[in-house]
OpenMM code with the backbone's topology and positions (N, CA, C; nanometers):
from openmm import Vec3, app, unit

residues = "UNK UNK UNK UNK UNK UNK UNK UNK UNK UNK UNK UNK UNK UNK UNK UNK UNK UNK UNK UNK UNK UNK UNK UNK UNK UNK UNK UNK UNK UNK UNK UNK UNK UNK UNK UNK UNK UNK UNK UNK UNK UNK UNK UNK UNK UNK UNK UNK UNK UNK UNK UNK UNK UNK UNK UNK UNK UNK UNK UNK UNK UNK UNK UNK UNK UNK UNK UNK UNK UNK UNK UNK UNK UNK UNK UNK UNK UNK UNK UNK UNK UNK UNK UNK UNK UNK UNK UNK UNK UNK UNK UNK UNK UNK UNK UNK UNK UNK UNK UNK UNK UNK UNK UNK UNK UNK UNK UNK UNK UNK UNK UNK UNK UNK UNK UNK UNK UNK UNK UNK UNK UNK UNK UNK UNK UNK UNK UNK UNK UNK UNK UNK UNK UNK UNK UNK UNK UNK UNK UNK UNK UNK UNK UNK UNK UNK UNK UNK UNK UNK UNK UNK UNK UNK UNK UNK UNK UNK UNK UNK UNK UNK UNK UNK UNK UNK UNK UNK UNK UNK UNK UNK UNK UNK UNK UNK UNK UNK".split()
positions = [
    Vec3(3.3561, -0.6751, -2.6189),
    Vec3(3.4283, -0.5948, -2.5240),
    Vec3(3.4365, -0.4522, -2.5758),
    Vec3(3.3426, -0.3582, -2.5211),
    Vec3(3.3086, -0.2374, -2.5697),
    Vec3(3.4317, -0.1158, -2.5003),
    Vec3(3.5037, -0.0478, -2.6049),
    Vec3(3.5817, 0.0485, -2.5557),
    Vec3(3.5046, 0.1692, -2.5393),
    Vec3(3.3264, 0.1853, -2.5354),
    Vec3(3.2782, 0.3010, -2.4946),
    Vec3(3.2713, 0.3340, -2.3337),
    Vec3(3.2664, 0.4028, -2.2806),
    Vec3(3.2970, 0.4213, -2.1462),
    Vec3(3.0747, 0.4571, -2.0777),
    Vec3(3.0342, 0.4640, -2.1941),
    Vec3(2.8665, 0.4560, -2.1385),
    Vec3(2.8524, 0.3163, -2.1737),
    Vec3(2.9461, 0.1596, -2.1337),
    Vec3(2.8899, 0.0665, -2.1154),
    Vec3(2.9817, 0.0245, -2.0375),
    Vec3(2.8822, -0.0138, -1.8700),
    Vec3(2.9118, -0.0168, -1.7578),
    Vec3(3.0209, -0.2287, -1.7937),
    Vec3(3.1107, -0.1921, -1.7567),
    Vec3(3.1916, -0.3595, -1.7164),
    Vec3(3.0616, -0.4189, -1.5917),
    Vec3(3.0459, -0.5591, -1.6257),
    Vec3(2.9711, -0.6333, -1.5535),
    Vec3(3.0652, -0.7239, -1.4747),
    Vec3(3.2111, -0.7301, -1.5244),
    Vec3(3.2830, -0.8244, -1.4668),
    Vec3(3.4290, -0.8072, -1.5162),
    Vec3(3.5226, -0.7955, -1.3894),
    Vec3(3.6900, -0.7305, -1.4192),
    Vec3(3.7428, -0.8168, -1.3654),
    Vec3(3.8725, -0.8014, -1.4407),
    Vec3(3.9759, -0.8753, -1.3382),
    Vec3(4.1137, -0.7406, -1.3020),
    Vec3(4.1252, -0.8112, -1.1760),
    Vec3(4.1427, -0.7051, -1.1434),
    Vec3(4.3013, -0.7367, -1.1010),
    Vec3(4.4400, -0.6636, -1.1541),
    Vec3(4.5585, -0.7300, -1.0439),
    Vec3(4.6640, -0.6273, -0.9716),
    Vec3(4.6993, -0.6764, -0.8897),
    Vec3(4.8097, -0.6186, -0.7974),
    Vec3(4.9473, -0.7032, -0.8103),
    Vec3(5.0678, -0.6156, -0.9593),
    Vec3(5.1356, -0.7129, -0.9582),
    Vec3(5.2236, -0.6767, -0.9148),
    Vec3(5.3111, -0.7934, -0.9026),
    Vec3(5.4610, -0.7976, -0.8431),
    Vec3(5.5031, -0.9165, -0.8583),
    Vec3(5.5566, -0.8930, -0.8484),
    Vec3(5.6889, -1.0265, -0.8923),
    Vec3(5.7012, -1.1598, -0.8471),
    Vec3(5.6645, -1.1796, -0.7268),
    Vec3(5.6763, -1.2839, -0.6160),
    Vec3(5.5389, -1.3091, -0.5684),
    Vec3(5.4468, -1.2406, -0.5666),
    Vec3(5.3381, -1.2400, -0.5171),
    Vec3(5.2476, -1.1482, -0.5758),
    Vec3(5.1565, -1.2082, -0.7070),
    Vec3(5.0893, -1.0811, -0.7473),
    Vec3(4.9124, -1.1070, -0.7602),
    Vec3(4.8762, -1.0432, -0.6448),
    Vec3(4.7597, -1.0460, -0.6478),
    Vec3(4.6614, -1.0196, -0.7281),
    Vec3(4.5070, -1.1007, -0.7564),
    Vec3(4.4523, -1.1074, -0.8338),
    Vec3(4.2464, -1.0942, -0.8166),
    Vec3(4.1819, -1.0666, -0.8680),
    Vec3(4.0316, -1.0412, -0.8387),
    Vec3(3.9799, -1.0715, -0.9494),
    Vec3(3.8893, -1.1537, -0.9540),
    Vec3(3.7302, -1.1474, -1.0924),
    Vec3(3.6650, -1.1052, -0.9755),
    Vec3(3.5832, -1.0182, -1.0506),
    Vec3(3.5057, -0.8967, -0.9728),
    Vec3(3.3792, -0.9395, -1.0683),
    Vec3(3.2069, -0.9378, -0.9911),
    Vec3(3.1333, -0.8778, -1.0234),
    Vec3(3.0459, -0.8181, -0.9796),
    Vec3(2.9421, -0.7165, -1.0893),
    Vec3(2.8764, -0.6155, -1.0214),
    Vec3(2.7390, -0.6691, -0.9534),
    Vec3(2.7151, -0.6792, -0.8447),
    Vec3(2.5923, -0.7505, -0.8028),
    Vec3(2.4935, -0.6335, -0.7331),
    Vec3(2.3572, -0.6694, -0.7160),
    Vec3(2.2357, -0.5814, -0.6728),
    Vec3(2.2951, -0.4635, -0.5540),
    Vec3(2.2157, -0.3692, -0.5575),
    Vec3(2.2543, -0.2457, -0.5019),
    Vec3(2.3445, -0.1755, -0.4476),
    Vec3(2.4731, -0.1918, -0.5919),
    Vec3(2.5795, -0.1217, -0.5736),
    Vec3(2.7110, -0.2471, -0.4749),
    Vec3(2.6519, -0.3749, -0.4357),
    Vec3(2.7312, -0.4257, -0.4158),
    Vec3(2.8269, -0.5238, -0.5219),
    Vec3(2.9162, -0.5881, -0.5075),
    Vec3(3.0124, -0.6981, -0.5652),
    Vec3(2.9946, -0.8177, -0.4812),
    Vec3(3.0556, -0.9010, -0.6272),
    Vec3(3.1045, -1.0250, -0.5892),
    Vec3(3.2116, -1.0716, -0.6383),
    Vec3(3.2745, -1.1169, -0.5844),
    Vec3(3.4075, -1.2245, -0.5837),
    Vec3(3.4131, -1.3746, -0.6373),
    Vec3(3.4226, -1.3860, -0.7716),
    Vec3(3.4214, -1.4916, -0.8328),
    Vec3(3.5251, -1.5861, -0.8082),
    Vec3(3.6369, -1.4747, -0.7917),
    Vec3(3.7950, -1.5783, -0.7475),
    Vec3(3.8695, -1.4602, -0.7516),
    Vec3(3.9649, -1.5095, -0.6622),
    Vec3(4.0512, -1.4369, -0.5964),
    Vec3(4.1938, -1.4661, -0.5475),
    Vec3(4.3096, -1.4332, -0.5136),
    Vec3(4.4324, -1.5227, -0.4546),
    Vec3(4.5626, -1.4321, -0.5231),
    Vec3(4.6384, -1.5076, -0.5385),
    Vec3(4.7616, -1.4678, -0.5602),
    Vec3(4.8562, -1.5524, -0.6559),
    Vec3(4.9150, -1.5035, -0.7209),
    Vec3(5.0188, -1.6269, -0.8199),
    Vec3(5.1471, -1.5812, -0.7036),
    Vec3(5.1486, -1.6844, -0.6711),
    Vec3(5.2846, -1.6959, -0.5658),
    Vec3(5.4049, -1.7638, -0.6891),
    Vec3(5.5970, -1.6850, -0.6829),
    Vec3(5.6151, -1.7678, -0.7456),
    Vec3(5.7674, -1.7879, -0.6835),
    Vec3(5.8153, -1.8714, -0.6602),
    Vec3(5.9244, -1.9376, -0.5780),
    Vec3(6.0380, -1.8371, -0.6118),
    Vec3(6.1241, -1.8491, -0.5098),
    Vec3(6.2633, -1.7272, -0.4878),
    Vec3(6.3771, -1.7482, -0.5526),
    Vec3(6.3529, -1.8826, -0.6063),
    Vec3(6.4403, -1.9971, -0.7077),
    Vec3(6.4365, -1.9638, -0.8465),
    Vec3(6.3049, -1.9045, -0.8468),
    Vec3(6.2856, -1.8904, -0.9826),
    Vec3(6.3298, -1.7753, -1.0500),
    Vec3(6.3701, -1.7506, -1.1887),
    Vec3(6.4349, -1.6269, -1.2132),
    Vec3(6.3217, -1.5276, -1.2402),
    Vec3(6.3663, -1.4219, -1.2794),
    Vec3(6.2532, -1.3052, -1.3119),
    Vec3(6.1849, -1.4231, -1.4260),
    Vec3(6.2619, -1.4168, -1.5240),
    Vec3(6.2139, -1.4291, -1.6888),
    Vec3(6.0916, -1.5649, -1.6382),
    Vec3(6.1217, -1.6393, -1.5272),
    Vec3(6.0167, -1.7670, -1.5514),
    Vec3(5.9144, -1.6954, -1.4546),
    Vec3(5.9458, -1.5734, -1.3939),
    Vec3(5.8071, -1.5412, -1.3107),
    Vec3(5.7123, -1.4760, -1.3703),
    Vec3(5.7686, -1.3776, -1.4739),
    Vec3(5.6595, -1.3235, -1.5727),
    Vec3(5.6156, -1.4051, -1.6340),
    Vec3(5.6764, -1.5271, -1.6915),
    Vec3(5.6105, -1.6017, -1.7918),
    Vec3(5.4880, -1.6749, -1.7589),
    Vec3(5.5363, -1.7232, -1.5265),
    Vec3(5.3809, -1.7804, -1.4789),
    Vec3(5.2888, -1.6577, -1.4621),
    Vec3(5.3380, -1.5428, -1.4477),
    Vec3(5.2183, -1.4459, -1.4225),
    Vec3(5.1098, -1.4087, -1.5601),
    Vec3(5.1932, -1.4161, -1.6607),
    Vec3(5.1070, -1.3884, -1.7153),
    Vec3(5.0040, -1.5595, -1.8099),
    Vec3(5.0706, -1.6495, -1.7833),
    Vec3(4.9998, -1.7679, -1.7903),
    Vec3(4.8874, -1.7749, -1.7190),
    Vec3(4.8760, -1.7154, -1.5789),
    Vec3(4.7965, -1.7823, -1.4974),
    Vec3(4.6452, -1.6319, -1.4588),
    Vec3(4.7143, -1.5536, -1.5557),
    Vec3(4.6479, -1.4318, -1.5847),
    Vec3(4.6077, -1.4528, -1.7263),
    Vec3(4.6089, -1.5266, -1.8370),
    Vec3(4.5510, -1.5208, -1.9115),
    Vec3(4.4764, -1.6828, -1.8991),
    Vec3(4.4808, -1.7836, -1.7645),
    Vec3(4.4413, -1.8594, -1.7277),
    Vec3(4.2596, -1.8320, -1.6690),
    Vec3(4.2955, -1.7443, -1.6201),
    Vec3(4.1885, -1.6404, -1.5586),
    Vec3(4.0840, -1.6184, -1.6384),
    Vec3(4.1474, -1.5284, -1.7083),
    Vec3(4.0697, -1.4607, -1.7925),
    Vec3(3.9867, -1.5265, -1.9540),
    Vec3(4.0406, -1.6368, -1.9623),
    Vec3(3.9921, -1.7239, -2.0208),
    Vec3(3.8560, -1.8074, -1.9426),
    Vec3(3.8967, -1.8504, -1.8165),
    Vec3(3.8175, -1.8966, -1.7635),
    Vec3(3.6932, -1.8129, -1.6824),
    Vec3(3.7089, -1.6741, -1.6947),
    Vec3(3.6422, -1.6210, -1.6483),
    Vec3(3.5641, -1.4808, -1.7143),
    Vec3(3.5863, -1.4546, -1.8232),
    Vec3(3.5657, -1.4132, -1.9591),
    Vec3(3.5115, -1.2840, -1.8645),
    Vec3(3.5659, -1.1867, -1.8655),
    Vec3(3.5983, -1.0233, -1.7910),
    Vec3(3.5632, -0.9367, -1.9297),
    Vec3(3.5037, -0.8462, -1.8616),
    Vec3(3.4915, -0.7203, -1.9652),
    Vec3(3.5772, -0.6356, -1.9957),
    Vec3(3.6934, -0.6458, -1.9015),
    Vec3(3.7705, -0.5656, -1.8678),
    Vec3(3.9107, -0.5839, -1.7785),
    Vec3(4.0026, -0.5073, -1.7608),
    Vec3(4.1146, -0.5787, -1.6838),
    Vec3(4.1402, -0.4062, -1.6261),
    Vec3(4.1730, -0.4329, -1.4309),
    Vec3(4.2223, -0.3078, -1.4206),
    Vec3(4.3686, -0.3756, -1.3608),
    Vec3(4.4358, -0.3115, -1.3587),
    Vec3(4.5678, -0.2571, -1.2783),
    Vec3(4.6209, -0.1683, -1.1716),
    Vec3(4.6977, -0.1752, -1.0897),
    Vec3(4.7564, -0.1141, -1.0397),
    Vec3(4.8573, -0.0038, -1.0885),
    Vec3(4.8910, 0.1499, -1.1286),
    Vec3(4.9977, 0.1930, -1.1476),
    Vec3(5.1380, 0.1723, -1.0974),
    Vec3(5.2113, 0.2032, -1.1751),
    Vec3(5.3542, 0.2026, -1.1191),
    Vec3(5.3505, 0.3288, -1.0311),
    Vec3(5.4433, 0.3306, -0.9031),
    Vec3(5.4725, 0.4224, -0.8061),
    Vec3(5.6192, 0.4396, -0.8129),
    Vec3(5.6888, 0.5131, -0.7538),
    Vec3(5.8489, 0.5175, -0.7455),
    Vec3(5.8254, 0.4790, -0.6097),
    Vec3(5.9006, 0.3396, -0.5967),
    Vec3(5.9082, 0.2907, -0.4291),
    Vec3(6.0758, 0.2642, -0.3940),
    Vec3(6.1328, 0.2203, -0.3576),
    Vec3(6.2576, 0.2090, -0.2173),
    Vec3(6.3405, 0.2001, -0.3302),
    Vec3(6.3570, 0.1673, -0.4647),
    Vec3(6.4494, 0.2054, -0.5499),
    Vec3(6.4110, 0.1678, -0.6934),
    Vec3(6.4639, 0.2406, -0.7754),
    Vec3(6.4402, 0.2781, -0.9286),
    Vec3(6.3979, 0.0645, -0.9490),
    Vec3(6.5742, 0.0090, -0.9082),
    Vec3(6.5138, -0.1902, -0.9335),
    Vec3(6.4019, -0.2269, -0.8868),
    Vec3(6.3830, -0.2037, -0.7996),
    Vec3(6.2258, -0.2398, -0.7541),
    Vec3(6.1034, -0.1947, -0.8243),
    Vec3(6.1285, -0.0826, -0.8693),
    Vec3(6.0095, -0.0001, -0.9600),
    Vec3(6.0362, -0.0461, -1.0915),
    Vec3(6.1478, -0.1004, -1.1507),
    Vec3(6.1752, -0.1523, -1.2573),
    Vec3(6.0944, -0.2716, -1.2501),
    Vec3(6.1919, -0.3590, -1.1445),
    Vec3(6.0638, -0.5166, -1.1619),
    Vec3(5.9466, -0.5265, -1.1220),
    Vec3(5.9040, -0.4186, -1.0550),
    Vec3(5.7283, -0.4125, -1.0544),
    Vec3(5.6408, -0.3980, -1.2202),
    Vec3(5.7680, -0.3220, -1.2790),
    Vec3(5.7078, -0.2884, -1.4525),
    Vec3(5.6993, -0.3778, -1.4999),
    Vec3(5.8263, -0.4909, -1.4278),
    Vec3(5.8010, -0.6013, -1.5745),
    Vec3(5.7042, -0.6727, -1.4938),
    Vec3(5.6613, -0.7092, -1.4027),
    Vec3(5.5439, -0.7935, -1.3392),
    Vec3(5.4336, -0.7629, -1.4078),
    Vec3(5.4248, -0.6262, -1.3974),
    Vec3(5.2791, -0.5311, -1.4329),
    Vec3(5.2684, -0.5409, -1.6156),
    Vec3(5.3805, -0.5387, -1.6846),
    Vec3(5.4000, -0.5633, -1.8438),
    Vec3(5.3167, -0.7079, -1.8698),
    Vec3(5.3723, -0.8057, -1.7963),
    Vec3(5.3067, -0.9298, -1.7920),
    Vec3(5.1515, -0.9397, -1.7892),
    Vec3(5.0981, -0.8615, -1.6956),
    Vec3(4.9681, -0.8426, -1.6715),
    Vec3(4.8922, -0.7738, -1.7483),
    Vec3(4.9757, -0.6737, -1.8002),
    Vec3(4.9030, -0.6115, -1.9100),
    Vec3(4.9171, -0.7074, -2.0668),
    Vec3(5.0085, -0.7215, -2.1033),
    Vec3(5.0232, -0.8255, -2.1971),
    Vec3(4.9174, -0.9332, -2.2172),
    Vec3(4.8922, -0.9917, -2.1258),
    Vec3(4.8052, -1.1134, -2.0835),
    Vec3(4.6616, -1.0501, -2.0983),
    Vec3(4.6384, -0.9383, -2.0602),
    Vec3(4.4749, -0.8939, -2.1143),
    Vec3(4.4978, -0.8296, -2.2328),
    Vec3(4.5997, -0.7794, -2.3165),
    Vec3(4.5784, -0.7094, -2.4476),
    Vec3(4.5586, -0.8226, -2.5546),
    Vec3(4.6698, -0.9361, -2.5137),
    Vec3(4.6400, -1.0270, -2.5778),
    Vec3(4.5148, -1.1451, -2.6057),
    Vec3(4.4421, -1.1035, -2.5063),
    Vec3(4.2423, -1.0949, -2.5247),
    Vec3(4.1700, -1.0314, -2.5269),
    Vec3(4.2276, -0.9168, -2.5664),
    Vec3(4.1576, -0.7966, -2.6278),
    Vec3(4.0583, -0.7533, -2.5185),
    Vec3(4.0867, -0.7134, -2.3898),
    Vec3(4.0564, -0.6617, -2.3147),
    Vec3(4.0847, -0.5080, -2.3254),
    Vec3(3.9589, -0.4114, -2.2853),
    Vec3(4.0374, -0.3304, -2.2481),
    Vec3(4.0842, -0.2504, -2.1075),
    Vec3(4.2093, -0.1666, -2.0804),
    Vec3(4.3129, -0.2188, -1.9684),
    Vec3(4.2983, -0.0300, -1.8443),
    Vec3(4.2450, -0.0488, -1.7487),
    Vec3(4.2648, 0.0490, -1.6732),
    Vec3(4.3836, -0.0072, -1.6035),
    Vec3(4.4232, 0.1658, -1.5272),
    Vec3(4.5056, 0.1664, -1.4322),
    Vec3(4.5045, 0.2225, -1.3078),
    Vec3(4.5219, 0.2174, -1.2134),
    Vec3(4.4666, 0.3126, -1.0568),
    Vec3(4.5820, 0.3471, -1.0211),
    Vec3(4.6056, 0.4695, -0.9458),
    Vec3(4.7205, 0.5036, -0.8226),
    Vec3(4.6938, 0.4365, -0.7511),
    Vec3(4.8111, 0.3741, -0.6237),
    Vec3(4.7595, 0.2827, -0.5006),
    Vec3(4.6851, 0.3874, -0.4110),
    Vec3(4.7383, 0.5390, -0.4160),
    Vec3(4.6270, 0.6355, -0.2873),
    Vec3(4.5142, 0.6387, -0.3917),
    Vec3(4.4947, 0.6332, -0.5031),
    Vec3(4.3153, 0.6550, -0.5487),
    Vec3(4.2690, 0.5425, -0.5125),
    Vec3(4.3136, 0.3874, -0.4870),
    Vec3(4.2712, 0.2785, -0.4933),
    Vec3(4.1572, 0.2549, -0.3329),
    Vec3(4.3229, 0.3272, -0.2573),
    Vec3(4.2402, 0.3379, -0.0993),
    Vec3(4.1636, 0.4653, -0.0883),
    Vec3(4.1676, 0.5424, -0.1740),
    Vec3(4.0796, 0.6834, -0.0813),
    Vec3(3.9165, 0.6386, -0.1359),
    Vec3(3.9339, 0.5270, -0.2672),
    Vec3(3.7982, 0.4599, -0.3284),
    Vec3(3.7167, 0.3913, -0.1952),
    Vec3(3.7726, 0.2727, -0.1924),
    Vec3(3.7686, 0.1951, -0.0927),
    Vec3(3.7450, 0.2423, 0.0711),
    Vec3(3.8704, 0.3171, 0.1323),
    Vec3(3.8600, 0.3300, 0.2560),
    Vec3(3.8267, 0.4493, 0.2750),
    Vec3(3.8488, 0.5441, 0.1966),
    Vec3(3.7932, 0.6824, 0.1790),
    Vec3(3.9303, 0.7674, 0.2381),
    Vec3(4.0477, 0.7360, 0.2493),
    Vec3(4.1445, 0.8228, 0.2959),
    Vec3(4.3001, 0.7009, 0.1961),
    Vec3(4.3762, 0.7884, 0.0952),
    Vec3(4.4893, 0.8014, 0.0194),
    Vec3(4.5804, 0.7099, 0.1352),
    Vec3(4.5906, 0.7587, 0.2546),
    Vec3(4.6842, 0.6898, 0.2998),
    Vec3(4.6995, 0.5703, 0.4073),
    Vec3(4.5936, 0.5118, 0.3772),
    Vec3(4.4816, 0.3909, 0.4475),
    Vec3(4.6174, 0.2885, 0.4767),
    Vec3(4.6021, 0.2056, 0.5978),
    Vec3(4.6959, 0.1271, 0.6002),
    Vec3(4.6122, -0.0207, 0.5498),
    Vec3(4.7069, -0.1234, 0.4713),
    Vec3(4.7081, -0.2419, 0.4368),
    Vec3(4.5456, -0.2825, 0.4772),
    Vec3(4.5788, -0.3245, 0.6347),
    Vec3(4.4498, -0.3508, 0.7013),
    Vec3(4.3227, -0.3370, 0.7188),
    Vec3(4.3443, -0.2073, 0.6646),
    Vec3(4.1894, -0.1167, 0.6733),
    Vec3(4.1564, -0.1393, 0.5278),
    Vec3(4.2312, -0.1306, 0.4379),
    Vec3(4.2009, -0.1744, 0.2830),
    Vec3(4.1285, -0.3231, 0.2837),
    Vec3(4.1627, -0.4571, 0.3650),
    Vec3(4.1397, -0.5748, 0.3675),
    Vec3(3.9991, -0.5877, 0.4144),
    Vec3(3.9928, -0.4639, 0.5532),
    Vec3(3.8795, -0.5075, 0.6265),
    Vec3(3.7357, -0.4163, 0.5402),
    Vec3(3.7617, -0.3318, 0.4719),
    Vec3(3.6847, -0.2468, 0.3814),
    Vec3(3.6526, -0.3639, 0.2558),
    Vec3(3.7254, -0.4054, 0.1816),
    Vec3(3.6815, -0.5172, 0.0539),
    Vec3(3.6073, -0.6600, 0.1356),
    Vec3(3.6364, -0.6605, 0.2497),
    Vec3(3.5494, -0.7862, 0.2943),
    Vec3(3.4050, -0.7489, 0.3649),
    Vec3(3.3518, -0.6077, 0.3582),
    Vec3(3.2616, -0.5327, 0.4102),
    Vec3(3.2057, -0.5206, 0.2639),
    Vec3(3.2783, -0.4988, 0.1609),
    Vec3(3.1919, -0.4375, 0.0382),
    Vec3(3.2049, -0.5343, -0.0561),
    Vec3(3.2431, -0.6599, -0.0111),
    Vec3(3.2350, -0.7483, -0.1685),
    Vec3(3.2112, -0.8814, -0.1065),
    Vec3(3.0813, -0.9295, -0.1569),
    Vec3(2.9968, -1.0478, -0.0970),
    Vec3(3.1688, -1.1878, -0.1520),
    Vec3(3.1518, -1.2833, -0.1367),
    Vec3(3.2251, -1.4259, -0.1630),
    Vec3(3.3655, -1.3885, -0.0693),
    Vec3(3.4102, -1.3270, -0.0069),
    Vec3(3.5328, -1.3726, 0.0572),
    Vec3(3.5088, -1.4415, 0.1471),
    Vec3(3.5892, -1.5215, 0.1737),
    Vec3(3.5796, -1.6072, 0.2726),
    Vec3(3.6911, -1.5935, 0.3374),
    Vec3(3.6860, -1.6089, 0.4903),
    Vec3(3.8125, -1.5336, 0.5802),
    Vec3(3.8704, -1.4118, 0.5182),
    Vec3(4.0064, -1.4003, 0.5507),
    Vec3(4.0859, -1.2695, 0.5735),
    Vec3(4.1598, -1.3142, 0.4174),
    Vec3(4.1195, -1.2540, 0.3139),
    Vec3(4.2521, -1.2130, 0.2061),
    Vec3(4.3700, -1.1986, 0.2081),
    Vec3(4.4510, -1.2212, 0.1348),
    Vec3(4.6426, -1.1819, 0.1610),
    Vec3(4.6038, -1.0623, 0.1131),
    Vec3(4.7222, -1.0030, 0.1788),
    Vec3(4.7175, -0.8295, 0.1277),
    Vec3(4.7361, -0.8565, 0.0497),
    Vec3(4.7795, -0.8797, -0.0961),
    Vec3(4.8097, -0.8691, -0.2372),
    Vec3(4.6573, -0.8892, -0.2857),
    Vec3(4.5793, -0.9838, -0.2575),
    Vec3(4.4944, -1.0567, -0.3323),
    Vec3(4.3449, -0.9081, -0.2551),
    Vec3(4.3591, -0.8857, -0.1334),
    Vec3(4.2915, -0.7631, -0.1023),
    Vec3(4.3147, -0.6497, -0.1810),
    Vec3(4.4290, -0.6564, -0.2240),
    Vec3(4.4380, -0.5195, -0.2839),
    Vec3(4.4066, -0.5293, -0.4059),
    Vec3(4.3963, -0.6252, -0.4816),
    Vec3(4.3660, -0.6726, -0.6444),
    Vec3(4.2090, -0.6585, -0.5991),
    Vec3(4.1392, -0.7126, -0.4829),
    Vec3(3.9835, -0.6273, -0.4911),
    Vec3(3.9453, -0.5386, -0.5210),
    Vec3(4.0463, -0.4710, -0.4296),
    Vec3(4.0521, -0.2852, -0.4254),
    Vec3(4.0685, -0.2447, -0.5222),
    Vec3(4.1489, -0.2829, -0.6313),
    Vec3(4.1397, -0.2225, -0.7718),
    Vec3(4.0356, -0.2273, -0.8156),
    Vec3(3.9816, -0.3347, -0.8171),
    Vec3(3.8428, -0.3797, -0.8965),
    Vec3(3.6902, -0.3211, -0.8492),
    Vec3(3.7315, -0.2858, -0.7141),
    Vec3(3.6039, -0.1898, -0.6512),
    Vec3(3.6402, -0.0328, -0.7191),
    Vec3(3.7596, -0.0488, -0.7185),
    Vec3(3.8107, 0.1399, -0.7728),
    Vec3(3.7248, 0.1232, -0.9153),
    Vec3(3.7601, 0.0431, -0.9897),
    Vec3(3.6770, 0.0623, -1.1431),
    Vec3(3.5883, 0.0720, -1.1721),
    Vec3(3.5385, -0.0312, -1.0403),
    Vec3(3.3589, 0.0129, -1.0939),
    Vec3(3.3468, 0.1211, -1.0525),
    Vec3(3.3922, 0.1744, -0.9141),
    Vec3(3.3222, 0.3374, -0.8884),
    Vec3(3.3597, 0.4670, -0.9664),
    Vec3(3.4776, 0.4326, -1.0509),
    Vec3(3.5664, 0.5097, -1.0975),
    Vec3(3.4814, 0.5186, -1.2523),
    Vec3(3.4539, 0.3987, -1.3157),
    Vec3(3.3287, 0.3778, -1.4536),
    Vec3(3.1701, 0.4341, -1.3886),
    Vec3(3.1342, 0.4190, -1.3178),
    Vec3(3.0257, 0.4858, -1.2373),
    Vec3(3.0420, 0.6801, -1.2287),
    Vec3(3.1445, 0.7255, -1.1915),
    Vec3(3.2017, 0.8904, -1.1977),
    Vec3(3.1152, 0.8953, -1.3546),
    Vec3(3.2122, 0.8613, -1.4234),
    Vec3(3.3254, 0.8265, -1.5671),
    Vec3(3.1192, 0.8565, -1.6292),
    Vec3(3.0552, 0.7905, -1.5816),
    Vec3(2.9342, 0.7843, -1.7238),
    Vec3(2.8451, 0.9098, -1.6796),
    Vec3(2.8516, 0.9124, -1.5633),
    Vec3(2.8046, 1.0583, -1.4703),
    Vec3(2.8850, 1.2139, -1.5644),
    Vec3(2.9800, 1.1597, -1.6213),
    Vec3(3.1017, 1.3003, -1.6386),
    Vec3(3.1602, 1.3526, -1.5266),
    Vec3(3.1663, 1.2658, -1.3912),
    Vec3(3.2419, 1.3233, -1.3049),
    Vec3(3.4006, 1.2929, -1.2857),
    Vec3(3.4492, 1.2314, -1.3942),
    Vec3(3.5272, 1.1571, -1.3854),
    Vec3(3.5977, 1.0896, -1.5250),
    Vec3(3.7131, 1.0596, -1.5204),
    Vec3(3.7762, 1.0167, -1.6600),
    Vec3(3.8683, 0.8806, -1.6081),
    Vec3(3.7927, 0.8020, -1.6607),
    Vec3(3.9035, 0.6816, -1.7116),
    Vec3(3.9983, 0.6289, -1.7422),
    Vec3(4.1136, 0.5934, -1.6645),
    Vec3(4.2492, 0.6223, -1.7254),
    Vec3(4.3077, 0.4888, -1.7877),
    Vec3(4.2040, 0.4671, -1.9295),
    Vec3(4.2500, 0.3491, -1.9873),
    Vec3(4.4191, 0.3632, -2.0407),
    Vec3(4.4461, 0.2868, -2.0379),
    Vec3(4.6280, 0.2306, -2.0796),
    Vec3(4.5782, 0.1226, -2.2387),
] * unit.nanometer
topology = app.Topology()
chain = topology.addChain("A")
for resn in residues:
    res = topology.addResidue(resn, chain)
    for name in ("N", "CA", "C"):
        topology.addAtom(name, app.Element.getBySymbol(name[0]), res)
């Protein structure tokens, strides 16, 4: 797992976390600039459950993954300031989990803004949900039906990296490893 940025990832995982529902992508790079979708979905985790046991399945079932699917790389979603500081708090610890879970396989860990994720993808920052879903099922061969938005948007990360490592070896572009 090469931390040089002139060796292209062949295969990411990619997540959109949160707490209750945190979406997920193995991404790979397939013939002429397209992807594929090795697996995909969401760690759903019950409303019963406290924080402390939801990080503990997120990042189980994220280093479940990644074991089973041996990634070059892990991207992420950034933190945003959304509807209040708690919410942006427990998105950190979701997202801590996720990062945790690839450092601890020595992955190494990008991060995206959610508007760089869509202006990648849909070509406009302030793309709604939908148009993000119907764009990753246009540009990444294995989905089958309609994605949950979470698990669409964990594509969308993973399409952002490769195009974003693609800039990045060009020099048009910098990498915002974490």
């Amino acid at each position: 797992m090469s931390d040089s940025p002139l060796t292209l990832t062949r295969r990411v995982i990619a997540v959109d976390p949160s707490l209750r529902s945190t979406g997920f992508a193995v991404l790979e790079r397939a013939a002429q600039g397209r992807f594929h979708a090795k697996v995909y979905g969401i760690i759903k985790n019950a409303d019963r459950l406290l924080q402390s046991g939801c990080l503990v399945a997120i990042r189980e079932r994220i280093v479940e993954l990644i074991d089973a699917h041996q990634p070059d790389s892990a991207a992420v979603e950034a933190i945003i300031y959304v509807q209040s500081f708690k919410t942006a708090i427990t998105m950190g610890c979701a997202r801590g989990a996720t990062i945790l879970a690839a450092a601890e396989r020595g992955l190494p860990i990008y991060e995206y803004a959610p508007r760089r994720v869509k202006q990648a993808v849909v070509g406009r920052g302030g793309a709604q949900k939908s148009q993000v879903n119907f764009m990753v099922r246009a540009l990444v061969d294995g989905i089958d039906g309609e994605p949950s938005p979470d698990a669409a948007d964990a594509i969308a990360i993973g399409i952002t990296h490769f195009q974003t490592e693609n800039s990045a070896i060009r020099g048009a572009t910098r990498l915002g490893r974490i």
